[in-house]
Structures are given as structure tokens and as C-alpha cells.
C-alpha positions in Angstrom: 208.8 -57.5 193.6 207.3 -56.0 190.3 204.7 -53.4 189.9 202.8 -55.8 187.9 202.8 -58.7 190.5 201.3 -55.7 193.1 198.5 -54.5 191.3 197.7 -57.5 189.4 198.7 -56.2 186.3 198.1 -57.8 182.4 200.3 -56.9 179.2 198.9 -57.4 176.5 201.2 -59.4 173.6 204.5 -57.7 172.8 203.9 -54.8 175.5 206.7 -54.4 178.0 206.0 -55.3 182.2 205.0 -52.0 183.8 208.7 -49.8 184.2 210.2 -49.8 187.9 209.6 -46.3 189.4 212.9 -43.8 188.8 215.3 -43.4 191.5 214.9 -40.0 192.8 218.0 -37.2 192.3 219.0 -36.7 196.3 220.9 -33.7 194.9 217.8 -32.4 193.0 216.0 -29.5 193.4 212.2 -28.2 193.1 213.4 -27.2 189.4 214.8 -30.8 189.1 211.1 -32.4 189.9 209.2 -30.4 187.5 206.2 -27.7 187.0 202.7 -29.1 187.0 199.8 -26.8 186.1 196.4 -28.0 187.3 193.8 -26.0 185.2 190.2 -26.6 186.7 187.8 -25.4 189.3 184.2 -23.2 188.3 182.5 -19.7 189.2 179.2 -21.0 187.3 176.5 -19.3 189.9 174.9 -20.6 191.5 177.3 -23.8 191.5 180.7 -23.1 192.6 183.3 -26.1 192.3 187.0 -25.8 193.7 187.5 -28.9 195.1 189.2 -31.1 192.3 191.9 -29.0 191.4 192.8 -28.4 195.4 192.9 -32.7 195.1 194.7 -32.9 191.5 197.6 -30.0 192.9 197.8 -32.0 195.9 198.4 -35.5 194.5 200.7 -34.0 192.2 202.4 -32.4 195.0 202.5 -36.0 196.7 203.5 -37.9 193.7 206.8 -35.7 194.2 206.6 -33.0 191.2 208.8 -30.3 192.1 205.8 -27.1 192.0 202.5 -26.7 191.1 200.5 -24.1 189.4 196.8 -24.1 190.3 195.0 -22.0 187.2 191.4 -21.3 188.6 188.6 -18.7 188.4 189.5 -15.5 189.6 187.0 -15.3 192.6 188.4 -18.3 193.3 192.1 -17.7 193.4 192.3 -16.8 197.2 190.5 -19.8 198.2 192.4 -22.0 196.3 196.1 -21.1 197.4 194.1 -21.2 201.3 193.2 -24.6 200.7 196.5 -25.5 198.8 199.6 -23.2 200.5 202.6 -24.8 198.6 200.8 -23.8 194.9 201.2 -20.7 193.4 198.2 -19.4 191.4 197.1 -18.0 187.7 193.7 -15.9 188.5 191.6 -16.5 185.0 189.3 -13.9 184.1 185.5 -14.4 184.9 182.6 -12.3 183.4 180.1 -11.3 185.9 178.4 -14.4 185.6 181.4 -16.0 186.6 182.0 -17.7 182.9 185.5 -18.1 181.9 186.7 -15.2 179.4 189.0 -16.9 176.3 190.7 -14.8 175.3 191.8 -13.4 178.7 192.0 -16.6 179.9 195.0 -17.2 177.0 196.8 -14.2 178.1 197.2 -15.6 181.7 197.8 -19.4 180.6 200.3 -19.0 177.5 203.4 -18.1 179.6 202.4 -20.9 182.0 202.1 -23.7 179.5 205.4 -22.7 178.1 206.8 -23.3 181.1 204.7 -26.2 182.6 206.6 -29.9 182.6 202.5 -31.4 182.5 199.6 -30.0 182.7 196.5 -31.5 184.3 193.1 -30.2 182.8 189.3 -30.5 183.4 189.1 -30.9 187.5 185.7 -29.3 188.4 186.0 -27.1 185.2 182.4 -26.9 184.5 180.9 -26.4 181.2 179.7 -24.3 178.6 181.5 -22.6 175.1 183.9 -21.2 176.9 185.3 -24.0 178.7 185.9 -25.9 175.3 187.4 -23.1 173.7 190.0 -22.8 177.0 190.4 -26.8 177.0 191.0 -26.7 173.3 193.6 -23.7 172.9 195.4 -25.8 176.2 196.0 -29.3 174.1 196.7 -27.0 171.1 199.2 -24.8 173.1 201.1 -26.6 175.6 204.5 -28.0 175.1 204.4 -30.5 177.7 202.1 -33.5 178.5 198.7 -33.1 179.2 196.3 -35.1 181.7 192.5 -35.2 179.9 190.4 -35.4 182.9 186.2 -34.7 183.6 185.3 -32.0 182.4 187.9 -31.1 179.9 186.7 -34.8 178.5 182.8 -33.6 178.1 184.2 -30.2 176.9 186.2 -32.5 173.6 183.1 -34.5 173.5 180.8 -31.7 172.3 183.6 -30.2 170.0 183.1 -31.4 166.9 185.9 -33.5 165.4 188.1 -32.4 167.8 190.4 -35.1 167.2 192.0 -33.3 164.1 193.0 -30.4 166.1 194.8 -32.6 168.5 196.6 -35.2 167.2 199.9 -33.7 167.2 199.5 -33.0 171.2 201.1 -35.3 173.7 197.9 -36.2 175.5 196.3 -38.9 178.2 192.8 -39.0 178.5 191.2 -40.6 181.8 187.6 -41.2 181.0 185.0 -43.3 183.8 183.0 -45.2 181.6 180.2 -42.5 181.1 183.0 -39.8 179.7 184.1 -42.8 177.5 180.4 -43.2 176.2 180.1 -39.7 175.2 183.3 -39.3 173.7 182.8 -42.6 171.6 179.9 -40.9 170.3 181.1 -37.2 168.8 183.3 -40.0 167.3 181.5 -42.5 166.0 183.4 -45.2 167.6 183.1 -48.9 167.8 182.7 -50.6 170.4 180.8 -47.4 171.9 180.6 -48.6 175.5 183.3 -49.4 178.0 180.8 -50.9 180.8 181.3 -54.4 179.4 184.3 -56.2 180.5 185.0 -58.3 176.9 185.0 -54.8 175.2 186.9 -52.6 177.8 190.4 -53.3 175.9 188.9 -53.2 172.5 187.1 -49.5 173.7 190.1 -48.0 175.0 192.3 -48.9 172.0 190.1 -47.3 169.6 190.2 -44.2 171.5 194.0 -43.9 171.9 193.8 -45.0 168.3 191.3 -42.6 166.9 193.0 -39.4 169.0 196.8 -40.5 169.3 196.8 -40.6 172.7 197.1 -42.4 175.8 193.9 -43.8 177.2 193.0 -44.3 181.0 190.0 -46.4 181.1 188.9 -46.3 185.1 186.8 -48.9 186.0 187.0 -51.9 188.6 190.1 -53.1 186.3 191.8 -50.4 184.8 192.9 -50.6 181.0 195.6 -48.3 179.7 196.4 -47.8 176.0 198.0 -46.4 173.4 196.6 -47.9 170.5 199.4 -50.3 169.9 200.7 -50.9 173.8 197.8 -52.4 176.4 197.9 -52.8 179.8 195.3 -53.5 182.4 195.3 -53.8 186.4 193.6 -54.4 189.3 194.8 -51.6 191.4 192.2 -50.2 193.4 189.1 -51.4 195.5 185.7 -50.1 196.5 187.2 -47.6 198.8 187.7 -45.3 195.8 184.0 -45.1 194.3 183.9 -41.4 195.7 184.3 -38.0 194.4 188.0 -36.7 194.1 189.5 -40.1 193.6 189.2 -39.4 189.8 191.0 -36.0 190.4 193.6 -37.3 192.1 194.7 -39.7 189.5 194.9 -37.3 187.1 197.6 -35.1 189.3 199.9 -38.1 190.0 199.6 -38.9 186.2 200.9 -35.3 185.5 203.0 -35.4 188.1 204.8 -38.7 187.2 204.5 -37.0 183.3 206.6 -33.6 184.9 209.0 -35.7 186.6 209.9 -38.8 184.3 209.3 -38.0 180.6 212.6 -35.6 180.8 216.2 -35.8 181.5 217.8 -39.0 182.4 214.2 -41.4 182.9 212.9 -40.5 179.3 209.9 -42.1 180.5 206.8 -43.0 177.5 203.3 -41.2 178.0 202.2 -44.8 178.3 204.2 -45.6 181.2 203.8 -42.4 183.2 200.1 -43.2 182.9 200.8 -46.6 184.0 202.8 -45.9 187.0 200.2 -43.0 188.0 197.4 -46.1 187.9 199.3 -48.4 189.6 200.0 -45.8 192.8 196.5 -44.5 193.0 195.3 -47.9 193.7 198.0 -49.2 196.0 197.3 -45.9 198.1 193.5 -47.0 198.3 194.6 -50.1 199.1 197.5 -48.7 202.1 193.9 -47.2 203.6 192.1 -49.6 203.5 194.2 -52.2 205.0 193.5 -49.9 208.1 190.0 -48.5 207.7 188.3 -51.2 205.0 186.7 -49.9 201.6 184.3 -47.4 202.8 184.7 -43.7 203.9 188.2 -42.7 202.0 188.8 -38.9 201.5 190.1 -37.9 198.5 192.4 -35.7 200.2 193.4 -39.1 202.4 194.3 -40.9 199.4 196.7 -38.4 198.4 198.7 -39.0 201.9 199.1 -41.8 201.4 201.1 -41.4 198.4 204.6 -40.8 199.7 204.2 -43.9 201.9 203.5 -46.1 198.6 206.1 -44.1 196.9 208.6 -45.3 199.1 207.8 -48.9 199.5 207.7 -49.1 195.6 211.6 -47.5 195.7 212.6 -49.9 198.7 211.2 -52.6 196.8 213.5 -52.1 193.2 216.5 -51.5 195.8 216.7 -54.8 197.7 
């Protein structure tokens, strides 16, 4: 059975059926799997945040990347490896309002990014200058995919024509129609809005047009695009309209981007974002088929990963 045919998925003319997912290496390794680094969490007194990148490492962790690197605010460092034990940790520097530090901050991340396989960015991240100066030097700097995701997107969307700093990068951007809104407008795109389903396809191509990126446009029926290539599926369900669902699509994208853009998969951007859509929602769905569409956990989405990982394999086998 095909992906498509499980999540209801659309192609759009001359784009290929969303790709089987890889076999996995039974001789690999945790260097085989690939590095993600989850950049996010916020020491903004008086609101802390932490609980997005604990989700995105987790789900990237569950979508089967090898290690994960969770970058967070210093004072929040501890917590974070607590709450995740099998990540290891960058501490970034905080002034003593607990504001990130830039150019400290790009002593700590530069030797990760070389090294990361994807990178996830934004997940509770907060706001403020220094936040888009970090997000910005990230796209600029890392080698390796990178996952555009909440607050990273509202960080690009009041930097002004950011676009032309980033086009070179290797980038998928996972704006909820509100993110899409603001980002349409720091670019004067058109259609501006991506609430209304006959403009949804038209909105997220002109974004992965605009940037040279790959889009994720979240929504009831999901739209991915790369400004040429468009696909769109029904994956989810109402069980995931609640906070930390977002955060962990973004770590399966990266995780999928760490583990099948390289070696013998050569995976496209495109189609890691694709596959990371189409698991989310048939994890909400492996819930919900035992608890119904209301009360999921973000962190109880991301269990269900393996289960839907293995099914999906099972499935290309037979």
C-alpha cells in the first residue's frame, strides 16, 4: 500500500507519488542515523519556555535519527537533558535578563552546525533582536538541512528581506497559517493568506518560490512545496490542534532530513518533508483510533512514531 493512498495524498501534475520510506541499515550505527541539532527553548523572564525543543529532540529521536543535540539557554541546559536523557546539550549564553548573547551564542553553535546532519530551529525560541540575529547566522551557517519552525519563522518575518541572505541555504519552512500571514507580508506576497482552501497551494508555492525553499503549509490538509513540486494530504485529524504537535513535526522532518538526504537514500528536501508529514499524521491517527481526537500529548504522538514507522516498512516489504 502507498503512502499516498494512507494519508490521502494529492500530486500535483508532473510531481512524483510520495517516496517509500528507506529500508533501515541493520548493521548501522548511531553515526550511520545522523546528528540532529534542535535549537529552541527561552530564558525571557518572566516567561520561561522549554517544552518544544524537549518535543522536537524527542520526535527526532523517534523518527530514528541516530543523536540529538538539544541547543538551549543556559539556565535551561540541566533541565533540558532531565527531561530528554538520550540528548546531549550546547548551553547558549544568556545575559542576566536571560536574552540570548550572539556572538556567544556563535561560538557554541559553529562547531555543532558543522557537524549536524539537520538542524531543527525555532521550538519555543522566543523573540526579540537577538533571536533573529541567532536564527539568521543558523540558515547562513549550517551545512546541513534546516527545519524553519515558530519562532525562528516570526524571527525571518521581521528581518527585513531576509530572503536574499538565504537563498543559497537548504531550508524547510513549516508555517500554521498565522506564521504564513506574517511572513507573506515582510514579503509582499500574493496570495497573502493561507486560511482559504482555493489559495492554500497557490500560497505555499509562492513562498518556496520567493525563498528557495521547501514549504510546509499545516492546516486541516497539509500542502508541501517547492515551488515547482506540490503535494498535499490529509494526514492528521483534530486530535492534533494542541501545543507541541507543531514541534514535533518539525523533529521528524529533521530527523528524516539527517537520516535520508545522505549516503545510499539521497533523499530531496521535498520528500523528507513529505514523509515527515505523512508520519506525524498517521501517528495522530494510531491514537486516536484508541482514545478519539481529543486529549493527545505532544509527547504521546511522538510514541507513537516507531509503531507507524514500522508498519510503513512492513507495508513496502510484503
Amino acid at each position: 500500500m502507498s503512502i499516498d493512498s494512507l494519508v490521502e495524498g494529492e500530486c500535483a501534475p508532473h510531481t512524483p507519488p510520495c517516496p517509500r520510506l528507506p529500508t533501515r541499515d541493520s548493521s548501522g550505527h548511531k553515526g550511520t542515523f545522523g546528528t540532529v541539532v534542535v535549537v529552541g527553548g527561552s530564558m525571557q523572564l518572566p516567561r520561561v519556555m522549554l517544552g518544544g525543543a524537549i518535543i522536537a529532540g524527542r520526535a527526532a529521536l523517534r523518527g530514528g535519527a541516530g543523536l540529538v543535540q538539544l541547543a538551549v539557554p543556559e539556565p535551561l541546559a540541566v533541565a533540558a537533558l532531565a527531561a530528554l536523557e538520550s540528548a546531549t546539550g550546547h548551553a547558549l549564553p544568556v545575559d542576566r535578563d536571560g536574552n540570548l548573547i550572539p556572538s556567544a551564542c556563535a561560538g557554541v553553535l559553529d562547531g555543532a552546525l558543522d557537524r549536524a546532519d539537520a538542524v531543527a530551529v525555532g521550538p519555543a525560541l522566543g523573540g526579540g533582536c537577538a533571536v533573529e540575529q541567532v536564527v539568521m547566522r543558523i540558515i547562513v551557517r549550517a551545512r546541513a538541512g534546516v527545519v524553519v519552525d515558530a519562532d525562528a519563522l516570526n524571527a525571518l518575518a521581521r528581518t527585513p528581506q531576509f530572503d536574499r541572505d538565504i537563498r543559497d541555504s537548504k531550508i524547510v519552512m513549516t508555517p500554521h497559517p498565522g506564521e504564513y500571514a506574517r511572513l507573506a507580508v515582510a514579503l509582499e506576497l500574493t496570495p497573502a493568506t493561507a486560511v482559504d482552501p482555493a489559495e492554500r497551494g497557490a500560497a505555499a508555492d509562492a513562498l518556496a518560490r520567493r525563498v528557495g525553499c521547501v514549504v510546509v503549509l499545516k492546516g486541516a490538509r497539509t500542502i508541501v512545496s517547492d515551488g515547482i513540486q506540490r503535494w498535499s494530504a490529509h494526514a492528521g485529524n483534530a486530535a492534533l490542534a494542541t501545543g507541541g504537535t507543531g514541534d514535533a513535526l518539525a523533529g521528524l522532518c529533521a530527523s528524516f532530513i539527517a537520516q535520508f538526504m545522505r549516503g545510499e537514500h539521497s533523499l530531496s528536501l521535498f520528500d523528507c518533508a513529505r514523509l515527515g508529514v505523512a508520519v506525524h499524521g498517521l501517528a495522530a491517527r494510531r491514537w486516536s483510533a484508541r482514545w478519539g481526537e481529543a486529549g493527545l500529548l505532544a509527547q504521546e504522538l511522538c510514541e507513537e512514531i516507531p509503531f507507524v514507522l514500522a508498519e510503513l516498512r512492513a507495508s513496502c516489504a510484503r
